[in-house]
C-alpha positions, 0 to 999 in steps of 0.5 A: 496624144502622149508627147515624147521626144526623141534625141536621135544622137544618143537614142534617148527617149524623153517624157517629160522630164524623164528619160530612157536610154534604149539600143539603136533598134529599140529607138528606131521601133518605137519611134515607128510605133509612137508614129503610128499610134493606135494602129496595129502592125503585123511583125512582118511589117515591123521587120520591113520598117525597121529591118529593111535591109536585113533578115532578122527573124520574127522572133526578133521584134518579139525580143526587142518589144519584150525589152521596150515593154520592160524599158517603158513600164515607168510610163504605164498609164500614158502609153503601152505596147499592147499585142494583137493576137495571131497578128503582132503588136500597137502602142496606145497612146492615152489621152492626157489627163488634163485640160487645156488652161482656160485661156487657150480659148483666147485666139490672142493668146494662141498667137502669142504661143504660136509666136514663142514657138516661131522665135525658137524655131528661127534662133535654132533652139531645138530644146525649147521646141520640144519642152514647149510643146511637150507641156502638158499642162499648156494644152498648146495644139502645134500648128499643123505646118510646124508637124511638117517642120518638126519632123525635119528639125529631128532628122526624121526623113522617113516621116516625109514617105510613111505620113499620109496626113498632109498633102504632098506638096506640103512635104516637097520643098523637104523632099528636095532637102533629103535628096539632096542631102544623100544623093549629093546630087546637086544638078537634079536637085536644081532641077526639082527646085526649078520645076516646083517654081515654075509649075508654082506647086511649093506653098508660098512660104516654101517657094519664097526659100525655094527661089532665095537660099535654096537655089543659092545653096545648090549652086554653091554646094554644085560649086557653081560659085560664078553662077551662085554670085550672078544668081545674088547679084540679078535676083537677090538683090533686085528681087529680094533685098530685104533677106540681105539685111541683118533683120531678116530670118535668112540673112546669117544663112545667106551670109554662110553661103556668101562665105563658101562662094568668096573662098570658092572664086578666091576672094579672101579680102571679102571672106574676111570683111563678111567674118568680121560682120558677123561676129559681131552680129552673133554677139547680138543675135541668138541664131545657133544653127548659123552660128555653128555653121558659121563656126564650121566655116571658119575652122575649114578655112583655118585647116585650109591655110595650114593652121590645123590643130586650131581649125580641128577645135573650131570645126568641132566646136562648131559642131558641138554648137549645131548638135546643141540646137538639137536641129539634126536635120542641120548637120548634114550641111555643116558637114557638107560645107566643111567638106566642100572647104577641104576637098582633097584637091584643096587641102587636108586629105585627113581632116576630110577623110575624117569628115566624110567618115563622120557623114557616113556614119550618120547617114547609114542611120536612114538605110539611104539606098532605099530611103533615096530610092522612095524620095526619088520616086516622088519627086519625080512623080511631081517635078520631073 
């Protein structure tokens, strides 16, 4: 199918190497469209996908696909927003017109594709994902787990409610993620994550983060920071010591957790011993997504020590970093860790006030009463 990528920041729409600036409804219609491809929707439910908490008239999908129709015709042949008589509106999405490279039927081959497409994912290089898989004239077939990934990387939460193409328990460990990012709700979501591991549900892969940094980080952000230590001090280390060594996928994840419980049980000498580790060990390793975390964490602990015009700069240069990664699922986290840094019973009230707006902000783009709600339902169908 035509791959298109969509940059939720700016809502742009790119194909190729060209790209489409559309409004915040136009953005939000055609990706719904785009991932229903070929199956055709009646403009009452296109107002209930798209315009869930408003009452827009019918007449107002009919003025936003006239708009699409104009914004799109650059990409006639490869896709087109075809209306349905009497009933409302599909996109089709043509087959490429190309065929794979010969070489593509050597498995050794697809491995080694497979294997870039994992060293992108693990340094946080979100852009690279998306040209890589976008390349027409690869004919690379994704992974079927990294669809599950990919919709996670671009923040697409409604994704996990509306795809019916994977099981449910492929999607979980996600699910838990989203809810706990909108709720907040730190207990319950320790509660989701220990009945999936012990009812043994979660993929392995997926369990394996589950019982490392998942828990870790929703007992921390739970400012459980005693429990959070004990939790790496019986099962971490004894358990799974290799995630504690620089070589390791989680370890610079792990390290930005052991940063936040340092400042969290007032360990400053510590906070400064693991800084000083890992700055050097971004001099050598390319991990931008902990990079900008990492960056985050510094400039709220610069704030809190009433340094603030140069912790604003390196909490905004932190964030320019994770923004870059086009991972949108990780801004909700550097968020949530700065805040947690400058709760107003710690420090600069402005700063976080000025935090939890930017969250907001970002937030709203999911309607996240309902989205909760829906994400909810399913956890509790499976882990309550």
């Amino acid at each position: 199918m035509t791959q298109l990528q969509f940059m939720l920041t700016d809502y742009t729409v790119k194909f190729g190497s060209e790209q489409i600036s559309l409004l915040r409804k136009e953005y939000y219609l055609l990706q719904y469209l785009y991932e229903h491809a070929n199956q055709a929707f009646s403009r009452e439910q296109l107002l209930n996908a798209v315009w869930p908490l408003e009452a827009p008239s019918e007449r107002t999908v009919d003025d936003h696909i006239y708009r699409l129709r104009k914004k799109l015709k650059r990409w006639d042949g490869e896709l087109t927003i075809e209306t349905i008589k009497g009933f409302g509106y599909q996109l089709v999405c043509e087959k490429p017109h190309h065929k794979a490279l010969p070489v593509m039927k050597d498995q050794e081959f697809r491995q080694l594709l497979e294997s870039v497409l994992k060293k992108y994912h693990l340094y946080g290089q979100g852009d690279s994902i998306a040209a890589f898989i976008s390349e027409k004239n690869i004919g690379f077939e994704i992974p079927a787990a990294y669809e599950v990934i990919l919709a996670y990387m671009k923040g697409d939460f409604w994704w996990f409610i509306r795809e019916n193409k994977y099981p449910m328990t492929d999607k979980l460990f996600f699910l838990i993620h989203i809810f706990q990012t909108l709720s907040k709700d730190y207990t319950r979501s320790i509660m989701y994550i220990q009945h999936g591991i012990k009812r043994d549900v979660f993929p392995k892969h997926h369990r394996y983060e589950a019982e490392t940094i998942g828990l870790l980080l929703a007992y921390t952000a739970n400012r459980e920071f005693e429990k959070a230590t004990q939790y790496v001090d019986d099962f971490i280390n004894q358990r799974t010591p290799e995630i504690t060594k620089p070589d390791h996928g989680f370890y610079p994840f792990l390290q930005n957790i052991r940063l936040l419980i340092a400042i969290g049980r007032e360990r400053f000498g510590e906070f400064v011993e693991i800084c000083a580790q890992m700055e050097k060990f971004y001099l050598e390793k390319p991990y931008q997504r902990e990079l900008g975390i990492f960056t985050i964490i510094k400039g709220a602990c610069q704030v809190r020590n009433h340094e603030a015009e140069q912790g604003i700069a390196e909490i905004e240069r932190g964030f320019d970093i994770v923004k870059r990664t086009h991972f949108k699922s990780h801004l909700f986290p550097a968020l949530d860790m700065a805040m947690l840094l400058l709760a107003p019973d710690f420090s600069n009230t402005i700063v976080y006030e000025k935090l939890k707006e930017r969250r907001e902000q970002l937030e709203q783009e999911y309607h996240p009463a309902e989205l909760l709600s829906q994400v909810r339902t399913v956890l509790d169908q499976y882990l309550a």
